[in-house]
C-alpha positions in Angstrom: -33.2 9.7 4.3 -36.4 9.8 1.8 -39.6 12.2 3.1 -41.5 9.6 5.3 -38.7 9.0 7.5 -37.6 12.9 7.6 -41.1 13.4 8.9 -41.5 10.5 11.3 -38.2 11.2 13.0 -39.4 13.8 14.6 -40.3 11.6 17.7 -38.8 7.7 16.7 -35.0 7.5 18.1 -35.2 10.8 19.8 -35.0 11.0 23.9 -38.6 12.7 24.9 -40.1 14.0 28.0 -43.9 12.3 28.5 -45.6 15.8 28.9 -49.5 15.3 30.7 -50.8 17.9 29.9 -52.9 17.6 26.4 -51.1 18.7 23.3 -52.5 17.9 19.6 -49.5 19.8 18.2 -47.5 16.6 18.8 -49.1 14.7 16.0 -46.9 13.7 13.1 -48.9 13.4 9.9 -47.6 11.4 7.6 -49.0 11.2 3.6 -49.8 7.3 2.3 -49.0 8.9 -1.5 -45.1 8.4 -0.6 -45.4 4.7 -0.2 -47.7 3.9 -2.6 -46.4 5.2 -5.5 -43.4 2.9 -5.0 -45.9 -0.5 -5.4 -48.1 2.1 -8.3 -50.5 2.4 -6.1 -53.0 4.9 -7.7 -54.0 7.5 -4.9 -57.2 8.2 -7.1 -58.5 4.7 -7.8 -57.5 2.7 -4.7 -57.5 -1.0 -5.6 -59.0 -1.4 -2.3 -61.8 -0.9 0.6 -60.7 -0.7 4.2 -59.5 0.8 7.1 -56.7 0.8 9.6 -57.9 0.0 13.3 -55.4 0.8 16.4 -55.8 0.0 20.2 -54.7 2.6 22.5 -54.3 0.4 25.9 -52.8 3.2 27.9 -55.2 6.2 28.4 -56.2 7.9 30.7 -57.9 11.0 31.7 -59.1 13.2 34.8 -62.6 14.7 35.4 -62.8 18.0 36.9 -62.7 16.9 40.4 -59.3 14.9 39.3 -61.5 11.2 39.6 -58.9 9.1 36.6 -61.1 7.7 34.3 -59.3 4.4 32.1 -59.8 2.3 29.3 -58.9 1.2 26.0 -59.6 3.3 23.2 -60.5 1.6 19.3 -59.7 4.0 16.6 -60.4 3.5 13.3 -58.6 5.2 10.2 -60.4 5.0 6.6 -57.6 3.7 4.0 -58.7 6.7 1.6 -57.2 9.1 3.9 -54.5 11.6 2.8 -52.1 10.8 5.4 -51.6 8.5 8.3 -50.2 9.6 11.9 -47.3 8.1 13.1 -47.3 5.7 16.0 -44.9 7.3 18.6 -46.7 11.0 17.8 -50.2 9.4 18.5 -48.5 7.7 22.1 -46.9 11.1 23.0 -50.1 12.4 22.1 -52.5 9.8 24.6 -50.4 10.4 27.0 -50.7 14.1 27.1 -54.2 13.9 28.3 -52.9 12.1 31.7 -53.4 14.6 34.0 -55.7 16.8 31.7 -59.4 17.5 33.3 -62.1 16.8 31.4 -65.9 16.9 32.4 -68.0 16.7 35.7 -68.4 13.0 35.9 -67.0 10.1 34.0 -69.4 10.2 31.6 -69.1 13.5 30.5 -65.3 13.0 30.4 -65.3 9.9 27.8 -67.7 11.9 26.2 -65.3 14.9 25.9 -62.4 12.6 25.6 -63.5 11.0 22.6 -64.6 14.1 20.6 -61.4 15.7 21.1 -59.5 12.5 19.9 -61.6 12.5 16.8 -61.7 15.7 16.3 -57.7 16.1 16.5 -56.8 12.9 14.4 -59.8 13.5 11.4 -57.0 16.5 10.9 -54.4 15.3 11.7 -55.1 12.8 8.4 -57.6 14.9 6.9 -60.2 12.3 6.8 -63.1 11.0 9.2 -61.8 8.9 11.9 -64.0 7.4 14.6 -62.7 6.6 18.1 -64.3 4.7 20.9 -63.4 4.4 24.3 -64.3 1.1 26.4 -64.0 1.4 30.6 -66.0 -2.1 30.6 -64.9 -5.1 28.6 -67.5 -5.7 25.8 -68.2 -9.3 24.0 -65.3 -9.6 21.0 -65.8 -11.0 17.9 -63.8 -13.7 16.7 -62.6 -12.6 12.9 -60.1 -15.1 12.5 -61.5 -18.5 13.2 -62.3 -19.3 9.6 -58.6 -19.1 8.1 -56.2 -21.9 7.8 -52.9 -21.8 9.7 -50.3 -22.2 7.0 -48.4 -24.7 8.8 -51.0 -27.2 7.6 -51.0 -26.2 4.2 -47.5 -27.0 3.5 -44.5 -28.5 5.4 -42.5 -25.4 6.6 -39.8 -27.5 8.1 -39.1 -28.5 4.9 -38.4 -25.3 3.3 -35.0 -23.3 2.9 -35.5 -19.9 3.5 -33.1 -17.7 2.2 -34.3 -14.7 0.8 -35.3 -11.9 3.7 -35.8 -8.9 2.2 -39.2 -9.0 0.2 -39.1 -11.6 -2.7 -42.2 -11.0 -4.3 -41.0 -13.3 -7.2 -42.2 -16.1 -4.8 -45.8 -14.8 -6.0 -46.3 -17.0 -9.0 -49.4 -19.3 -10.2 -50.4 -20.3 -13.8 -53.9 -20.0 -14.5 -56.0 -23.4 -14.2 -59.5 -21.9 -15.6 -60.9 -23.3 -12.4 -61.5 -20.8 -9.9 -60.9 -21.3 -6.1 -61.5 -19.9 -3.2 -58.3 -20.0 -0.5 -58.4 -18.5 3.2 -55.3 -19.0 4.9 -52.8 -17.1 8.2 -49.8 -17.3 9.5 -47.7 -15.5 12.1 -44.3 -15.7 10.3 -44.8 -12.5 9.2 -41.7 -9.7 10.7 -40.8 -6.8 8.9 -39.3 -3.4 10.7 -39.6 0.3 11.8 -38.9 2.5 8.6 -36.6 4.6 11.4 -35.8 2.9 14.5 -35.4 -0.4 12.6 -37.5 -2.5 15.7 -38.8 -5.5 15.0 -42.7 -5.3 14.1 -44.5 -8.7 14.3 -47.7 -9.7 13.2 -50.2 -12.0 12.0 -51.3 -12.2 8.7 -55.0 -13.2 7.0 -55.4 -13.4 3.4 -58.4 -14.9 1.6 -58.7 -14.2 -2.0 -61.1 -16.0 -5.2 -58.9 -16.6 -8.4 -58.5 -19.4 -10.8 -54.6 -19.1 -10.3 -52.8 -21.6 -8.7 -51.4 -21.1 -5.3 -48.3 -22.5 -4.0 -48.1 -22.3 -0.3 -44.9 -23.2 0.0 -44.2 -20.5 -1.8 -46.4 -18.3 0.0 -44.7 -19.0 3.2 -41.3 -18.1 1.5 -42.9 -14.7 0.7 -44.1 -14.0 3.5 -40.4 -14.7 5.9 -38.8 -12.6 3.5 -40.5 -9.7 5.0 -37.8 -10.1 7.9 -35.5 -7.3 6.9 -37.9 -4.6 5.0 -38.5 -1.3 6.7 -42.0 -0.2 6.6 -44.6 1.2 8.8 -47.6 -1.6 9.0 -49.9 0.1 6.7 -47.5 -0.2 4.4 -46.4 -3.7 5.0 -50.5 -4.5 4.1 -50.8 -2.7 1.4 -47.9 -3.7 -0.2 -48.4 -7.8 0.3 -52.3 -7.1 -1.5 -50.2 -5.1 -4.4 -47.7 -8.3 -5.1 -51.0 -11.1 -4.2 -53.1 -8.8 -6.3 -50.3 -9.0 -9.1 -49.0 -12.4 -8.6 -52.7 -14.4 -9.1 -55.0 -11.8 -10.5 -58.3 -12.3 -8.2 -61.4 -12.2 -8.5 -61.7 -11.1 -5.0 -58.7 -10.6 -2.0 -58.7 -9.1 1.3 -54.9 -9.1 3.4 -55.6 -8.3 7.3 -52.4 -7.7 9.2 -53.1 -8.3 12.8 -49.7 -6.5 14.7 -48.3 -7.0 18.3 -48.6 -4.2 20.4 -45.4 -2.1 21.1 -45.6 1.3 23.5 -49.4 0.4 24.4 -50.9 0.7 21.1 -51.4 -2.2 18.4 -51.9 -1.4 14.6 -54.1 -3.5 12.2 -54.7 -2.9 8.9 -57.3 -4.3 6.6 -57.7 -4.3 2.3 -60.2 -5.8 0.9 -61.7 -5.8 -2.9 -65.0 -5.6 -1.8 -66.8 -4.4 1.6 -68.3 -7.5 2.0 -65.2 -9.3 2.7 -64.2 -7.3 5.4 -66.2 -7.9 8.8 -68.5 -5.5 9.9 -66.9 -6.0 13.8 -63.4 -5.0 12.2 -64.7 -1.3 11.2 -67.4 -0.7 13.5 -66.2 1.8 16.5 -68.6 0.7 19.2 -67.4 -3.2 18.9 -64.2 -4.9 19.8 -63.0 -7.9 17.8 -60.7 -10.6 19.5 -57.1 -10.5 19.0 -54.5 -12.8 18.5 -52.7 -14.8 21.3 -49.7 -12.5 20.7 -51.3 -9.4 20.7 
């Protein structure tokens, strides 16, 4: 067992009583270094901008007088950050504040919810994280609508796949001096729980500039043989922009990972090259952005 799954196993696999009562102590840090310098990832220089946004769709809280106040709470995790939290720590974690009693009226409460939150996750990953919580559905932004499903870039019926466990050799384009702009998704994307070994599905969005060639086909190969890799979704997105980033030498790339909920809570990460690829709507607390048909 290597050090991230040590730490995470704290809570995945293991039986555990929901306690409702608020407890930050159940918050499992865990450092992005370990999986980085596996793809060279230099912890110093980051390659990349971006940020790692979750949905908490199970929360809860009391005022003083015991009125439950509900919502969905957007969290949003800088990609600089020291460590991460892990997913089943930050659930426990929600959940702890069930029957806690916060505030006089409900908008004192969200107002003391969501400074505790912040305050308890900015250590827990010794960064700044921001945290909004929604108890009235706001407009969404659409992020996505300007990518092209795979499925009509290339045939997929057409394609043997037979490699499921990460063949970034798929990544290959000779250089054509002509640069090109792609922005492609697709939702074959599965890989799995570093410990539990669950199936994690997702969406994935790249758009990159580069005067490579790109072989969709091939891209589509690449991305199905994600099936059987254990990794935790940060990971997963970080990893696909070190092999694109490799493979066809951009210019410019962004990968968004768009993951299905599981236990509440849905994870998506974002990399980017440059800020201005990524979406102010994706980053920005106060706003929600619309999510796939699977999430």
């Amino acid at each position: 067992m290597n050090k991230i799954e040590e730490l995470a196993k704290k809570h995945l696999g293991q039986h555990k009583d929901y306690g409702d009562q608020y407890d930050a102590s159940l918050l499992v840090s865990i450092p992005r270094k370990y999986n980085r310098e596996h793809y060279q990832i230099d912890e110093q220089r980051l390659p990349f901008v971006g940020c790692d946004v979750w949905h908490a769709y199970e929360i809860s809280v009391l005022t003083e007088k015991g009125l439950p106040v509900s919502g969905i709470l957007k969290i949003t995790v800088p990609c600089n950050t020291p460590d991460i939290f892990e997913s089943k720590s930050l659930k426990l974690y929600l959940n702890s504040f069930n029957m806690t009693r916060l505030g006089n009226n409900q908008t004192q409460c969200i107002t003391l919810l969501e400074e505790r939150i912040r305050q308890d996750l900015s250590k827990a990953t010794q960064g700044e994280v921001q945290c909004r919580f929604f108890n009235t559905q706001p407009p969404e932004t659409d992020l996505t609508q300007d990518y092209t499903p795979l499925s009509t870039l290339c045939d997929l019926d057409a394609i043997d796949f037979t490699v499921q466990n990460a063949g970034a050799s798929f990544l290959t384009g000779e250089d054509s001096g002509f640069r090109q702009t792609y922005r492609f998704q697709t939702d074959l994307l599965r890989s799995n729980c570093r410990v539990t070994n669950q199936p994690d599905w997702g969406d994935v969005f790249i758009h990159l500039e580069t005067t490579h060639a790109v072989d969709f086909k091939k891209i589509a190969e690449y991305i199905v043989s994600h099936r059987k890799l254990n990794h935790f979704h940060e990971e997963i997105c970080e990893m696909i922009y070190a092999h694109f980033q490799k493979a066809f030498k951009p210019e410019k790339l962004s990968v968004l990972c768009l993951y299905t909920r599981r236990g509440g809570i849905d994870i998506n990460p974002f990399r980017a090259s440059h800020n201005d690829w990524i979406p102010e709507a994706f980053g920005d607390v106060n706003r929600l952005f619309k999510r796939t048909i699977r999430q």
